[in-house]
C-alpha positions as CSV (number, residue, x, y, z in Angstrom):
1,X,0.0,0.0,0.0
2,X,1.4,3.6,-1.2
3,X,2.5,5.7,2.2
4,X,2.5,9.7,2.8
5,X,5.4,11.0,5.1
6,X,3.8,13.9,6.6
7,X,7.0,16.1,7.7
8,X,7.5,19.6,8.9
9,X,6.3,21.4,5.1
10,X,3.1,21.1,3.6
11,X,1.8,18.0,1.7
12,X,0.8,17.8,-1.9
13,X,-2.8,17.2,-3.5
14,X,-1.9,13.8,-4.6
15,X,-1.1,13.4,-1.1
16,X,-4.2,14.2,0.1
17,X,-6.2,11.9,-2.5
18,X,-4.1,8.7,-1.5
19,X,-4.6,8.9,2.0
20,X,-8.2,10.1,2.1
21,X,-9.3,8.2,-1.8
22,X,-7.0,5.2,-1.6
23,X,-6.6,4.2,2.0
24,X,-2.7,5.1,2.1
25,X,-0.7,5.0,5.4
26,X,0.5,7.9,7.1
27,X,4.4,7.9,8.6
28,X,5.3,10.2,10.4
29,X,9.3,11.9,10.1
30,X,11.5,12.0,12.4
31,X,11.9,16.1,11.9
32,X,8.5,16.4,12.4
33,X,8.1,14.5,15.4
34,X,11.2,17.0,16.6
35,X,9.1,20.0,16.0
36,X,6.4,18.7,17.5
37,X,8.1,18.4,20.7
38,X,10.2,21.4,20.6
39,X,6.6,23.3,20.2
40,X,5.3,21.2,23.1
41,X,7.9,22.1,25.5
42,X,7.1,25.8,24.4
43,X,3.7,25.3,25.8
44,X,4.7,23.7,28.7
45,X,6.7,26.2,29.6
46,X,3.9,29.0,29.2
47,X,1.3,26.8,31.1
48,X,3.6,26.3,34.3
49,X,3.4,30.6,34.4
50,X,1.3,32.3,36.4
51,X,0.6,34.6,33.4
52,X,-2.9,33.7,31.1
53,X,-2.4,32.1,27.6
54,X,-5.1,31.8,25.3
55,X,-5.7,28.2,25.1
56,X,-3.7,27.2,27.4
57,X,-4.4,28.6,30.4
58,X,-8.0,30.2,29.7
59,X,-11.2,29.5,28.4
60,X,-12.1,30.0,24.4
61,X,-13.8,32.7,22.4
62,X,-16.1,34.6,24.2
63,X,-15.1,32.7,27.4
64,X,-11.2,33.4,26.9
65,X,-11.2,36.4,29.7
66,X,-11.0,33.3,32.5
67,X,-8.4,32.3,33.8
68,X,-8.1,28.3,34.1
69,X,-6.3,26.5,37.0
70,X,-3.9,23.6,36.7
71,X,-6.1,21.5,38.0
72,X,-8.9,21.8,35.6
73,X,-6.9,22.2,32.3
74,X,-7.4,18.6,31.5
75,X,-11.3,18.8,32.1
76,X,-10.9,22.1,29.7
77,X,-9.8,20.3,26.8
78,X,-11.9,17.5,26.9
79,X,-14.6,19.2,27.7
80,X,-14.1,21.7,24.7
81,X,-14.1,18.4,22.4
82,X,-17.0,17.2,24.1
83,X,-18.7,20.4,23.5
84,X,-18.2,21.2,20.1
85,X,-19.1,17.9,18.9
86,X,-22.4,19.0,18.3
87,X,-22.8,18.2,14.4
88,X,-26.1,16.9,13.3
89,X,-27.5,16.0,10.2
90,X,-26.6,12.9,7.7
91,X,-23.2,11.8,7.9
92,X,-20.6,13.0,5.5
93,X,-18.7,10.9,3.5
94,X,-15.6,8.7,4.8
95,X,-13.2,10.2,2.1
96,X,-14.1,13.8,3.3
97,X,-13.3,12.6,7.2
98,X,-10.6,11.1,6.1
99,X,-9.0,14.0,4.7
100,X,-10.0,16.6,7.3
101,X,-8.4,14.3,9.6
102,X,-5.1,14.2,7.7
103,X,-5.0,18.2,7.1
104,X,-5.2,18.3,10.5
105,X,-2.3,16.0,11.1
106,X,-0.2,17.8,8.7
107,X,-0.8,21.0,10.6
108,X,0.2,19.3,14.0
109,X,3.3,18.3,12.3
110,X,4.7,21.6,11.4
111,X,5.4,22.6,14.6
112,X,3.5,25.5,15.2
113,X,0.2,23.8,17.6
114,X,1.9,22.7,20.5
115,X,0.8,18.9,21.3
116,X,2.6,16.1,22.3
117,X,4.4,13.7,19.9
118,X,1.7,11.3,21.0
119,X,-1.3,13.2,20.2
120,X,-0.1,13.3,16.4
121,X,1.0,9.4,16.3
122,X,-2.3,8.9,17.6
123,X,-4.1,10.3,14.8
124,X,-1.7,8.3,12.6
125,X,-2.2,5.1,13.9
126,X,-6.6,5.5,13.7
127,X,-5.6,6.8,10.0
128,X,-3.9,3.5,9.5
129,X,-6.4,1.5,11.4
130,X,-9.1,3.3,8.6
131,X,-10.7,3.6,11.9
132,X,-13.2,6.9,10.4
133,X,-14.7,9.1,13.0
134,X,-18.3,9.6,12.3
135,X,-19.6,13.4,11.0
136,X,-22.3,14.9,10.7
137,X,-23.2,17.4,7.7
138,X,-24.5,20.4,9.4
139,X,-22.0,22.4,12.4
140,X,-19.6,24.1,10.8
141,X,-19.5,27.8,10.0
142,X,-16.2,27.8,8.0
143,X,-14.6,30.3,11.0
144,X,-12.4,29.4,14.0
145,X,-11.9,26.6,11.7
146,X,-14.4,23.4,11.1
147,X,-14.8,23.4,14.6
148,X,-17.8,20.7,14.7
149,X,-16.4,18.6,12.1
150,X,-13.2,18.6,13.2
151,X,-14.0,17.6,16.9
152,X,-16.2,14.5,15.9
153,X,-12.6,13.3,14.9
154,X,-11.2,14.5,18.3
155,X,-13.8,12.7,20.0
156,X,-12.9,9.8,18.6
157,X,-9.1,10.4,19.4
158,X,-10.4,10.6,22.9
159,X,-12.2,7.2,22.6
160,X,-15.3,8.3,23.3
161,X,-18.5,9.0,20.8
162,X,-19.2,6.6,17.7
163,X,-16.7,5.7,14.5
164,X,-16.7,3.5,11.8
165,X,-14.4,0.4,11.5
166,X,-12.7,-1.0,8.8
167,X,-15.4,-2.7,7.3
168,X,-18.1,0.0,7.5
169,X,-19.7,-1.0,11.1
170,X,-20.6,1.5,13.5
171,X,-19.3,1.2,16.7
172,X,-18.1,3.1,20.0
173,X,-14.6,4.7,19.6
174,X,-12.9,2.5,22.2
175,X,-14.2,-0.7,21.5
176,X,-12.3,0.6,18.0
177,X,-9.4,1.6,19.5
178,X,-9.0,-1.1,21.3
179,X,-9.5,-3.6,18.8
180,X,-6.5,-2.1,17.1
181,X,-4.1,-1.6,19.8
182,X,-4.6,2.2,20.0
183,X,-4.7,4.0,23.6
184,X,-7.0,6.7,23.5
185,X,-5.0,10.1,24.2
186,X,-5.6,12.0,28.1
187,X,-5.9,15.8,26.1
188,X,-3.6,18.0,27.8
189,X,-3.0,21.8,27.7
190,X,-4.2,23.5,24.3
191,X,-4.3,20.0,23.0
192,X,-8.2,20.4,22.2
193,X,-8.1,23.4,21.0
194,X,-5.1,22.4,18.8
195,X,-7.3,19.4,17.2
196,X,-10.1,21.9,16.1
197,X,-9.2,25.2,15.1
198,X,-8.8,24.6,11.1
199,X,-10.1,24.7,7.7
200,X,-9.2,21.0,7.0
201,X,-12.7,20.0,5.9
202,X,-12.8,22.7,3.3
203,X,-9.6,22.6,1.9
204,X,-10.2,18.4,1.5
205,X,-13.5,19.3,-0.1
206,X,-11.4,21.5,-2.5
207,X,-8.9,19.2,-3.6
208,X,-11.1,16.3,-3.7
209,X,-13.6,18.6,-6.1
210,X,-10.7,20.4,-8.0
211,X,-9.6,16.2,-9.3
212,X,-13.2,16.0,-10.3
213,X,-13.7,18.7,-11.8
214,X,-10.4,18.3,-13.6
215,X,-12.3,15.0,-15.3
216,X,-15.0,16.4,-16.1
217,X,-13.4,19.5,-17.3
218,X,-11.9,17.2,-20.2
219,X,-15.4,15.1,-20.7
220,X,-17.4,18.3,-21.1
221,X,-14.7,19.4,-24.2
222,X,-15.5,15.7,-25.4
223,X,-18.9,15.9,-25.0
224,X,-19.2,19.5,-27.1
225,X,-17.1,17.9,-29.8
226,X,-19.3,15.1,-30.2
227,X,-22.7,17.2,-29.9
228,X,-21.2,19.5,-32.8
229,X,-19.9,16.6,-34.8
230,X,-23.5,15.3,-34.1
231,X,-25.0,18.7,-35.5
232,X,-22.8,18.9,-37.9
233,X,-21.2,21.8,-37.1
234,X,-18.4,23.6,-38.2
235,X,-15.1,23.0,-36.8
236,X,-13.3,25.8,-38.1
237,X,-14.5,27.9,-34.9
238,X,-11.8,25.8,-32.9
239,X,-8.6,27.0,-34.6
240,X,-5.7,27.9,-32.9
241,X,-5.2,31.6,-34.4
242,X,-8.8,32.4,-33.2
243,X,-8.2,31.8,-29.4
244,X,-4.6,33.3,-29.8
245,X,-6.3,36.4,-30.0
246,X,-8.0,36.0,-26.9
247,X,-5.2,34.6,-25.0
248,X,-7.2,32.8,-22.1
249,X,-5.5,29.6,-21.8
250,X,-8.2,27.5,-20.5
251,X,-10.5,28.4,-24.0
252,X,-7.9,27.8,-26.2
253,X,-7.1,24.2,-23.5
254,X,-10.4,23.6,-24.3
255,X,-10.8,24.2,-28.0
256,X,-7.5,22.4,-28.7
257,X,-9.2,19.2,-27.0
258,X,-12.0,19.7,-28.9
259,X,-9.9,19.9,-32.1
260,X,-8.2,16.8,-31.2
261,X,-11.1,14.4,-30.9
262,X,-13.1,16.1,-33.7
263,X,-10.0,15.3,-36.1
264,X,-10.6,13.4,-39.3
265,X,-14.4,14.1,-38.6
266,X,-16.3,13.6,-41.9
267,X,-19.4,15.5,-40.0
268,X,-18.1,18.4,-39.5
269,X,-18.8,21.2,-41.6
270,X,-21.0,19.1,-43.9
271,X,-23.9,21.1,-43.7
272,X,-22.3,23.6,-46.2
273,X,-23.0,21.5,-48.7
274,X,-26.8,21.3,-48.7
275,X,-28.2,23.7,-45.8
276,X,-25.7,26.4,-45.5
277,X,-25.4,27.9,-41.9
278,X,-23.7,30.9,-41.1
279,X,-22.5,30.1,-38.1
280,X,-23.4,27.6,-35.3
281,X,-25.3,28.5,-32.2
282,X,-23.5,29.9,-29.0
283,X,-24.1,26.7,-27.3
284,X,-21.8,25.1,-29.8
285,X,-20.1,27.6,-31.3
286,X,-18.8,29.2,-27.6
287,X,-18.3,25.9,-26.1
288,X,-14.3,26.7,-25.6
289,X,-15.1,29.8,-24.3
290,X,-17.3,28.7,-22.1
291,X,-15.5,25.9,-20.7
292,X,-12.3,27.7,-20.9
293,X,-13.3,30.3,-18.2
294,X,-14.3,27.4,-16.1
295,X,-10.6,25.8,-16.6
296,X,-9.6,29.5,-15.7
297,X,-10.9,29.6,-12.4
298,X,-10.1,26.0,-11.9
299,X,-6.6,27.2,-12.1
300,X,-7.0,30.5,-9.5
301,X,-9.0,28.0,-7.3
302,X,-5.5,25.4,-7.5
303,X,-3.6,28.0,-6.3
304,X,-5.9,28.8,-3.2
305,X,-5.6,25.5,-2.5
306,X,-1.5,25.1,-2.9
307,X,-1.2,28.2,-0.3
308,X,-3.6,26.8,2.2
309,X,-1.7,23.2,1.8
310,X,1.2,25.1,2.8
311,X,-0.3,26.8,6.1
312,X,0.0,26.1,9.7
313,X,-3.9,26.9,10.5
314,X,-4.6,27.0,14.3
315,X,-5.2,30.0,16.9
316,X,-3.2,30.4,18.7
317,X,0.6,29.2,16.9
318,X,3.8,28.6,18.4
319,X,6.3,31.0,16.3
320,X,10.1,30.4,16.1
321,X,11.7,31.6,19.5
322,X,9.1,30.5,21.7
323,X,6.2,33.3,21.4
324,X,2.7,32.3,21.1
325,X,0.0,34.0,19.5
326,X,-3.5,34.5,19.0
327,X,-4.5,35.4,15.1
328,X,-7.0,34.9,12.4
329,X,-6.1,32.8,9.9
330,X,-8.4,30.0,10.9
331,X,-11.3,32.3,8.5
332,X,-12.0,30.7,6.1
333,X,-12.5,33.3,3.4
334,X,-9.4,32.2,0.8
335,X,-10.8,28.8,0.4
336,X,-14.9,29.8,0.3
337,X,-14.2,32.2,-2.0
338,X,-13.5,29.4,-4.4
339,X,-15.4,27.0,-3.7
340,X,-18.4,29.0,-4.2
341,X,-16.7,30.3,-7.7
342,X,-15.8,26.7,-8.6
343,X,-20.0,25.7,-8.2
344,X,-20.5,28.9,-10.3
345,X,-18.7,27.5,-13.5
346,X,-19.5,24.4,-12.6
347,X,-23.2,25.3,-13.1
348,X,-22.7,27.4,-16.5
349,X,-20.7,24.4,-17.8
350,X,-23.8,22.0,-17.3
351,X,-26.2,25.0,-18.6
352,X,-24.6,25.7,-22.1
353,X,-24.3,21.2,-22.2
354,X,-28.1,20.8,-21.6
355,X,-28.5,23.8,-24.3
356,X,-26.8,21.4,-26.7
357,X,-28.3,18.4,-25.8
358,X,-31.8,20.1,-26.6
359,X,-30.7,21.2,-30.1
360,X,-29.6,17.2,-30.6
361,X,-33.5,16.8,-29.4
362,X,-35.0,19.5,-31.3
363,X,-36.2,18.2,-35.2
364,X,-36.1,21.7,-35.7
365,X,-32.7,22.9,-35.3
366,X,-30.9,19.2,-35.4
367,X,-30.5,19.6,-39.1
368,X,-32.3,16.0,-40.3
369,X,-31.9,14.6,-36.9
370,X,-35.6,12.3,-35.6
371,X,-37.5,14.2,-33.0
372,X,-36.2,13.6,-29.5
373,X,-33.8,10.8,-31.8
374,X,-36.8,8.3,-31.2
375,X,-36.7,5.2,-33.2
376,X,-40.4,5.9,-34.3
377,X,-41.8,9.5,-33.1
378,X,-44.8,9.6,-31.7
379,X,-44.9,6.0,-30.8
380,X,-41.9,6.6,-29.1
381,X,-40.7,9.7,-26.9
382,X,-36.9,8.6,-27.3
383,X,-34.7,11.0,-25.2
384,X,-37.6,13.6,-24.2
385,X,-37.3,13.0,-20.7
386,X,-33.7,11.8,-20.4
387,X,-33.6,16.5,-21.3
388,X,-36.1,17.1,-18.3
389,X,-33.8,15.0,-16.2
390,X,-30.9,17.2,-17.5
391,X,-33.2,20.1,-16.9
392,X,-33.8,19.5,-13.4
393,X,-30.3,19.0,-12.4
394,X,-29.1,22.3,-14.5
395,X,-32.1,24.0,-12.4
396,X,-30.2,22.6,-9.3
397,X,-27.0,23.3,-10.4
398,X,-28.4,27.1,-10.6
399,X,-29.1,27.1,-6.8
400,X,-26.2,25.9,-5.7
401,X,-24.3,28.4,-7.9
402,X,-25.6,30.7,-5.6
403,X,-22.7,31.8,-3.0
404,X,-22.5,30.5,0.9
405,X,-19.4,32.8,1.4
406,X,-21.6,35.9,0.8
407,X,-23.7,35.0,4.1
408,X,-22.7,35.4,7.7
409,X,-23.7,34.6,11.1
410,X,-22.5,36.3,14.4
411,X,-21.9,33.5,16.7
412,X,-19.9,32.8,20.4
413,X,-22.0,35.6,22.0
414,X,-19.9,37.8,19.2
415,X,-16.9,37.4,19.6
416,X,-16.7,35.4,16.2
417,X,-18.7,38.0,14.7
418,X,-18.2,37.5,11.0
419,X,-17.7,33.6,9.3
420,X,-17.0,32.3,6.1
421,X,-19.5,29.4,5.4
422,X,-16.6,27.1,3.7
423,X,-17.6,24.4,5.0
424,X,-21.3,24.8,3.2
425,X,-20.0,25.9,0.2
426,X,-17.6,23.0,0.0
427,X,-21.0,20.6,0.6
428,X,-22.6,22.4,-2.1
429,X,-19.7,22.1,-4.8
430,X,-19.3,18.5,-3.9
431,X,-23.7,18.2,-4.7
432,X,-22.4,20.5,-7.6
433,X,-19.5,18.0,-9.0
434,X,-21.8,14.7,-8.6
435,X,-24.6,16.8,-10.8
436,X,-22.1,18.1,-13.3
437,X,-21.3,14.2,-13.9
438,X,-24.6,13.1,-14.6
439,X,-25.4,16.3,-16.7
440,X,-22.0,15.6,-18.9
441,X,-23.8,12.0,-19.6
442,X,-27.0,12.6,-20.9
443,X,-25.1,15.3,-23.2
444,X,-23.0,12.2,-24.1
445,X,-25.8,9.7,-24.5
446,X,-27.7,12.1,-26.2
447,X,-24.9,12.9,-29.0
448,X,-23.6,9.4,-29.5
449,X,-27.1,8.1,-30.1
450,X,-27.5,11.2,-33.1
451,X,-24.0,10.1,-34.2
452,X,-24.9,6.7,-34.9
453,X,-28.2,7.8,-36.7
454,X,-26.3,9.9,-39.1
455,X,-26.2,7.2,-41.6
456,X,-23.6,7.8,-44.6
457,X,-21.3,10.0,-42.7
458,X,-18.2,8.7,-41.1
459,X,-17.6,9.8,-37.4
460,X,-13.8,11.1,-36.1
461,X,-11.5,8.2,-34.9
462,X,-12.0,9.6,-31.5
463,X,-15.5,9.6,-31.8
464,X,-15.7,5.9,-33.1
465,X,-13.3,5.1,-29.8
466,X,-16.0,6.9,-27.6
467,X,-19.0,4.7,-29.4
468,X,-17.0,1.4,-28.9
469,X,-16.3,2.0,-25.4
470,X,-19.5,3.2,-24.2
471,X,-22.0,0.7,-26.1
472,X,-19.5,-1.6,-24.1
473,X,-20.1,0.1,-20.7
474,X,-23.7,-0.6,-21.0
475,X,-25.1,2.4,-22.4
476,X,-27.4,1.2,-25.5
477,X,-27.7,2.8,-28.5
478,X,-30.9,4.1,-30.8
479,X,-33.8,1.6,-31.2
480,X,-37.6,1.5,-29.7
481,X,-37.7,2.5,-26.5
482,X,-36.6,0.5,-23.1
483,X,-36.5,1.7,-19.5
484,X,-33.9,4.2,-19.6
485,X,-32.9,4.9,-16.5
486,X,-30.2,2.0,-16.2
487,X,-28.7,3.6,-19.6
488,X,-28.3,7.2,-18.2
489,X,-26.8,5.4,-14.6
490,X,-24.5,3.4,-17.1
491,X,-23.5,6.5,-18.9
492,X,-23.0,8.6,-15.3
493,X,-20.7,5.9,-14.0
494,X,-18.8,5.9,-17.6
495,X,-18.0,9.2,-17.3
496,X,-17.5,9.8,-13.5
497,X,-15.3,6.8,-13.4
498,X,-12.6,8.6,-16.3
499,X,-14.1,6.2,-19.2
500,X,-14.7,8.5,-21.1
501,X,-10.8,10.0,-21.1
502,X,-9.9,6.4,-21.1
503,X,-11.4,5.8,-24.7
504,X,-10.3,9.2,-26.2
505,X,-6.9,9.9,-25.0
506,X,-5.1,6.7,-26.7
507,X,-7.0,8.3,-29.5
508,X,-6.2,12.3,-29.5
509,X,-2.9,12.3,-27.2
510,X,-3.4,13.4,-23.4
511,X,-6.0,16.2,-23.2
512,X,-5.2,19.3,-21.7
């Protein structure tokens, strides 16, 4: 099995997918285990003073003016996990715990949070053990970190509340533990605070919906190229001297892919010969544009994310020489920004693909294509509602475009006065990414079926790859009708899954 050494600097992406996708160990390095102790003894030090340190020796947020007595420092940290495990609502998904729970330990590992050496094996070893804490979808406000979230995995570092084993049964945290030879850890000063204060969940969320997005990024150029082959559209509107002009480089990324699998088409551009168009519609004839400002802010939002990968998040931080300081950068405001602009694109991208699926539908402006592609109109409906299906989930895609980050709610008797809502604009990008997928197929189920029903004309290489691969997935092509909701879940798992890229890249080259 593949294993991420989390040391003293920040961990990559791909880091983050193995460990929270693939069920990779975690090791920890010797430097960073050095840090961690050198920041520990920094706390120590502070906490045997008669002087107040946030988080070490007082309460939190609006409670921080107490002072806290040695004796009840222990009961202070558990008692802050305790509390702020107060998520409710469905539980999220194990990837998405499993990478909050890995950001975290790669925060504790830099150094600059102050617990023990054995606090950060600990979260290792229940890592290793895919021992996954259970959370619940509704608690955080994106600001003094993912505070609920993040202390459902606490708890369970604690022993105590419920977690999923191994094999995906529910049980209390310390039978868990114990059945893997784990000791629960005794949370000592700023330890609690330490194992909640930080954007984790968010950032996961991003990284995890950037790789998706990246897929389907790619699929949606396939799936234009095929609905304009389909139409037979022009593919002059792709060439390289045209986006040069407009130097974006995600439209002319996405008009080069479109070029590639479109090559050797003998569908494109045949309407000139016996019903001349000017030009196609926008939904075609934009498709790189639109997609290519989508690739755009996929990019800006990949750079968010490479920043926040490479913070210490946590309030307050140990800094070199010993100080220790309260600050802010537990808001979450850099990484909600983008999330919320990633679900914008992410819904314009589905919009402009359901505007091209209808045209495939449309006898009227599908240039000699069958109404709704049926096998027999009018005894048969064909794809009619397979485009209300689409149309429903471009409707959704619509609400969720609009922004969480935008909204705040005072909370902690205000004190944390203004939040960032990450955390619910991550949820609604990942509802966002899983919609996006099943949009991207009926577009594809839709244009292969017209493909194959333009008799006479020979289809691109690509595009004959793409027929071959997916009739072999399970998605039927045109005939009388049959239920066709096993086709369209065929088709979403087909592209979701990268078969779609599988079929075209040995085709066109990798994609950009």
């Amino acid at each position: 099995m593949h294993t991420v050494v989390v040391g003293t600097s920040h961990v990559s992406a791909e880091d983050v997918l193995a460990v929270a996708r693939e069920g990779a160990r975690v090791e920890l390095s010797a430097d960073a285990l050095a840090a961690v102790a050198a920041a520990r003894g920094i706390v120590d030090a502070l906490a045997a003073k008669p002087e107040p340190v946030y988080g070490v020796s007082t309460g939190f947020g609006a409670l921080a003016s107490r002072h806290i007595g040695h004796e009840l420092r222990a009961q202070l940290q558990r008692n802050i996990v305790r509390s702020h495990a107060a998520g409710m609502g469905p539980r999220v998904e194990r990837e998405v715990v499993r990478a909050l729970m890995f950001l975290r330990l790669k925060t504790v590992c830099s150094g600059h949070t102050g617990v023990r050496p054995e606090v950060a094996q600990t979260m290792a070893d229940v890592l290793n053990a895919q021992i996954t804490p259970v959370v619940h979808e509704y608690g955080s406000l994106g600001c003094s970190g993912d505070l609920a979230p993040l202390s459902h995995c606490a708890l369970t570092l604690m022993g105590e509340g419920e977690a999923e084993g191994p094999d995906g049964t529910l049980a209390p945290a310390g039978e868990l533990l114990a059945a893997h030879g784990i000791e629960p850890v005794e949370l000592r000063e700023k330890e609690g605070l330490a194992l909640l204060n930080g954007t984790d969940g968010m950032l996961g969320m991003l990284i995890m919906g950037l790789a998706d997005l990246d897929t389907l990024y790619k699929s949606a150029d396939i799936t234009a190229a095929l609905s304009l082959e389909a139409l037979l559209g022009t593919d002059k509107v792709l060439a390289p001297e045209l986006h040069t002009i407009r130097p974006h480089p995600g439209q002319s990324a996405s008009a080069a892919n479109m070029l590639a699998v479109l090559a050797g088409s003998g569908l494109t551009g045949h309407h000139q010969d016996d019903a001349p168009r000017v030009q196609d519609a926008y939904s075609v004839r934009c498709a790189p544009q639109v997609a290519g400002a989508g690739r755009d802010t996929l990019a800006h939002a990949r750079l968010v994310a490479e920043r926040e990968l490479a913070a210490a998040v946590d309030n307050p931080v140990v800094l070199p020489g010993g100080r220790v300081e309260s600050n802010g950068n537990f808001h979450g405001a850099p990484v909600a920004y983008v999330l919320d602009f990633l679900a914008i694109a992410a819904a314009d991208l589905g919009s402009i693909a359901e505007r091209r699926t209808d045209r495939l539908l449309d006898k009227n402006r599908s240039h000699g294509l069958p109404p709704f592609l049926a096998d027999d109109a009018g005894v048969d409906s064909g794809l009619m509602i397979a485009q209300y299906t689409q149309a429903a989930l471009v409707s959704e895609m619509k609400r969720l475009a609009v922004p969480a980050s935008a909204d705040s709610i005072p909370s902690s008797a205000m004190q944390e006065d203004h939040v960032s809502m990450g955390w619910s604009a991550a949820r609604k990008l990942r509802t966002a990414v899983g919609n996006l997928t099943r949009i991207l197929a009926i577009e594809l189920y839709a244009a292969t079926r017209a493909v194959e029903l333009r008799e006479g004309l020979t289809p691109a290489p690509a595009t004959r790859a793409v027929l071959a691969a997916v009739r072999a997935a399970g998605v039927e092509g045109p005939g009388p009708d049959r239920f066709l909701a096993p086709d369209l879940a065929a088709a979403e798992a087909f592209v979701g899954g990268g078969g779609l890229l599988a079929a075209v890249e040995p085709v066109t080259g990798r994609l950009a």
